[in-house]
C-alpha positions in Angstrom: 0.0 0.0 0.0 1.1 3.6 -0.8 1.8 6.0 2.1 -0.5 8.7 0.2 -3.4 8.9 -1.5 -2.5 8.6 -5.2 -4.5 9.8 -8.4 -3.8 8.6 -12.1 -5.0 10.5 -15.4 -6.2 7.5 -17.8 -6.8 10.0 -20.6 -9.8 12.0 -21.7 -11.3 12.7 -18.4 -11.1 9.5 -17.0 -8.8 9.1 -13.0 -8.1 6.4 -10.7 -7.9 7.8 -7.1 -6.4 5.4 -5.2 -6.3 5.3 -0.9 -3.7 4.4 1.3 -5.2 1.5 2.2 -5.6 0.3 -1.8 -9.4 1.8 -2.2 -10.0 2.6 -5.7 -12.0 4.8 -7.8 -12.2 5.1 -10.8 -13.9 8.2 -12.7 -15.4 8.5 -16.3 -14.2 5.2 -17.9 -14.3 5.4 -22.0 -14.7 2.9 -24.3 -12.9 1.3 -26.6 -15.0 1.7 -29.7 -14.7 5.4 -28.9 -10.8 5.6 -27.8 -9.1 3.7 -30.7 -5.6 3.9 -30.4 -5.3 4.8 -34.2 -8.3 7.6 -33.7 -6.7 9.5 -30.3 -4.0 7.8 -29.2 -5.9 6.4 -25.9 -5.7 3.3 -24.7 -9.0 1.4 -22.8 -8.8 2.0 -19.0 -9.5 -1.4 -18.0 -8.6 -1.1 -14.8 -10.3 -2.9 -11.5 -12.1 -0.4 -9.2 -14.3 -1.0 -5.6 -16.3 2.5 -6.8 -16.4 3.8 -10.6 -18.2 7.4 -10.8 -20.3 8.5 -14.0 -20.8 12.1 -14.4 -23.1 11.9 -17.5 -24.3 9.0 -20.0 -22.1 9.9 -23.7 -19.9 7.0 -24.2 -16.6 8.6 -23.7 -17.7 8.6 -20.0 -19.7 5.9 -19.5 -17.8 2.3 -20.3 -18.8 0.2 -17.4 -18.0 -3.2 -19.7 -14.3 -2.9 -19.9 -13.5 -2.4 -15.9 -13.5 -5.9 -14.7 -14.5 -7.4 -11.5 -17.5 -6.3 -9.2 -17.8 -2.5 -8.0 -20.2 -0.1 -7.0 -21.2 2.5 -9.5 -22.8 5.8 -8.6 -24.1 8.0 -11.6 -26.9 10.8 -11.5 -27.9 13.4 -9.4 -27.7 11.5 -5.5 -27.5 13.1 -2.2 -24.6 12.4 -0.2 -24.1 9.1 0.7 -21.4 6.3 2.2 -19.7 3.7 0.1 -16.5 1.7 1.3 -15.9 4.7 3.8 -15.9 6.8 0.8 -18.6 10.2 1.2 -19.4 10.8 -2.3 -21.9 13.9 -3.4 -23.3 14.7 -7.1 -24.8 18.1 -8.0 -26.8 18.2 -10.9 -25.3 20.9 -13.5 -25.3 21.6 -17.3 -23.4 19.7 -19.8 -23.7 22.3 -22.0 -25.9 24.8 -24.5 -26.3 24.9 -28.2 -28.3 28.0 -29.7 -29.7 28.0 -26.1 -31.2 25.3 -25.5 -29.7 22.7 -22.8 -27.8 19.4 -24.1 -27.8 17.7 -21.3 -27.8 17.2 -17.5 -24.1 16.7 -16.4 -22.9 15.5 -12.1 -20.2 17.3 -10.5 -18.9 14.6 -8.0 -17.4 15.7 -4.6 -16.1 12.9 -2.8 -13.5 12.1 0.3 -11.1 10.1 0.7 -7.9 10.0 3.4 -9.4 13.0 4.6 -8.5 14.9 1.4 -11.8 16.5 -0.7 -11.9 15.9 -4.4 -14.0 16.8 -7.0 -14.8 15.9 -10.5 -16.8 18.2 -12.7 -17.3 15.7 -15.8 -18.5 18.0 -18.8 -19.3 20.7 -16.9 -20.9 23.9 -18.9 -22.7 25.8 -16.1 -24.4 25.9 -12.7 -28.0 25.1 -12.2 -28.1 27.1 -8.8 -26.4 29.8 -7.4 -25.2 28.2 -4.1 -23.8 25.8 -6.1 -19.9 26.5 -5.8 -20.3 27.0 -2.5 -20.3 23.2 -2.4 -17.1 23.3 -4.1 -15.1 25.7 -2.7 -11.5 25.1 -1.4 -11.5 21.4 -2.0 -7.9 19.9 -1.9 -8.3 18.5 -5.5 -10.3 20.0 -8.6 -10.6 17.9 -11.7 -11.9 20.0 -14.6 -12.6 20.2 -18.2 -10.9 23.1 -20.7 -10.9 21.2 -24.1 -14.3 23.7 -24.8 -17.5 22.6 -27.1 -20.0 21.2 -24.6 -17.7 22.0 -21.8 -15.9 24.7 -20.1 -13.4 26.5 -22.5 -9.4 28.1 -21.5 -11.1 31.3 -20.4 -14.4 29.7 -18.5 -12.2 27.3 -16.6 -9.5 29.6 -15.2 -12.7 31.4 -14.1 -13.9 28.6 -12.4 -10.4 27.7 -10.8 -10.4 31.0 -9.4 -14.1 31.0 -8.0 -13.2 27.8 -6.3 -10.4 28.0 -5.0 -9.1 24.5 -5.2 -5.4 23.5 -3.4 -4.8 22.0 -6.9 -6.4 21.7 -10.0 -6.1 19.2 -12.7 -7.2 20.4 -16.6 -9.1 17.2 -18.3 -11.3 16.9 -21.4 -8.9 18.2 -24.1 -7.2 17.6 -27.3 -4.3 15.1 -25.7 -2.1 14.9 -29.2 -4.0 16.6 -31.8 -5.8 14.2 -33.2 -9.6 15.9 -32.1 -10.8 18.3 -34.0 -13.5 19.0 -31.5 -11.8 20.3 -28.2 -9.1 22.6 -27.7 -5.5 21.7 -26.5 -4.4 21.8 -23.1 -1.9 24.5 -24.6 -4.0 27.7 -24.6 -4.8 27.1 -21.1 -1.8 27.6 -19.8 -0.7 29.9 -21.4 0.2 33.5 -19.6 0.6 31.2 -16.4 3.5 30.7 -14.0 1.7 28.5 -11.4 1.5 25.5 -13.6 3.9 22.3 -12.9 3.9 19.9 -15.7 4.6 16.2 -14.4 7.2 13.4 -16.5 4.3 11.1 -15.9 0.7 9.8 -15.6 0.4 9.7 -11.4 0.6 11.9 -8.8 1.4 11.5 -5.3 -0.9 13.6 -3.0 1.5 14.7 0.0 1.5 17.4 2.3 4.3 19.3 0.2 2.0 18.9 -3.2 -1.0 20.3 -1.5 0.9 23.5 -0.5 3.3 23.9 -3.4 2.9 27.6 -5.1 2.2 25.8 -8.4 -1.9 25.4 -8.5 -2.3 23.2 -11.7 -0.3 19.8 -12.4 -1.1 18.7 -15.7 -0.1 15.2 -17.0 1.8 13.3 -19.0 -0.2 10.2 -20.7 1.4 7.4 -20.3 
């Protein structure tokens, strides 16, 4: 077992948060027939989980066939409940609008683990309500999208970031190696910003000197 609470980018928008004591959740899984390694460059995440987390039904989001074994799976807008030991909270919010009218529903997951506070926005667009990032605010670590479209763009996510707060944030949901013509790259994000760390690798060790570093945003390197 790790001495810290560990979290993995498996592309697209999809993490593996994993507990000291090996509890593991797994966020967003995508499919195969959507990731081809020829169309973006992803591999499947087929990867075991006790708890896999689905913020909205599109199937880059959704793959529950390819993680194996038994888990628990927690998708739509719940209220706050137990799993494992694991508090995990959804609020309803917008996937996104086109010529004004609504897409579809989208869940912003909060959930706790090792004592540390994550959240996962999925496709986030908008709020619903405006007590909403109060919910949010100052959680140890923000996962959020910047590739645009249905989803927040450069501009609305750094504008989110700074709402919230977050000890870290992690940018998701973007064009990984230029191979989608649909999102942006994680490239205009950062740019014009000195509080970004860029990480050799895929994981990311969540230790007392991470959560206080100066640098705000980690982004990773798929692996």
């Amino acid at each position: 077992m790790s001495q810290h609470t560990t979290i993995k980018w498996l592309g697209n928008s999809c993490f593996l948060v994993t507990s000291t004591d090996g509890k593991r959740i797994l966020i967003d899984p995508f499919s195969r027939r959507w990731a081809r390694e020829d169309r973006y460059g992803l591999r499947e995440p087929r990867i075991p989980a006790d708890i896999v987390l689905v913020t909205h039904e599109d199937n880059d989001h959704n793959a529950l066939d390819i993680v194996p074994g038994s888990f628990f799976v927690v998708r739509g807008n719940l209220p706050e409940q137990e799993i494992f030991g694991v508090k995990v909270t959804a609020i309803n919010t917008f996937h996104g609008v086109v010529n004004g009218t609504i897409v579809k529903d989208n869940s912003v997951f909060i959930f706790t683990i090792d004592g540390l506070s994550f959240c996962h926005m999925g496709d986030f667009f908008a709020y619903k309500h405006r007590n909403q990032p109060e919910k949010i605010k100052g959680v140890d670590v923000l996962m959020i999208p910047v590739g645009g479209r249905f989803s927040l763009d450069w501009a609305g996510a750094w504008e989110v970031i700074d709402n919230l707060k977050p000890k870290i944030a992690i940018p998701m949901h973007y064009d990984e190696f230029g191979h989608r013509g649909d999102l942006l790259s994680v490239d205009g994000f950062l740019q014009g910003h000195d509080d970004v760390t860029r990480l050799p690798g895929s994981t990311l060790e969540l230790t007392p000197d991470t959560l206080s570093a100066s640098k705000r945003v980690f982004v990773f390197t798929y692996e």
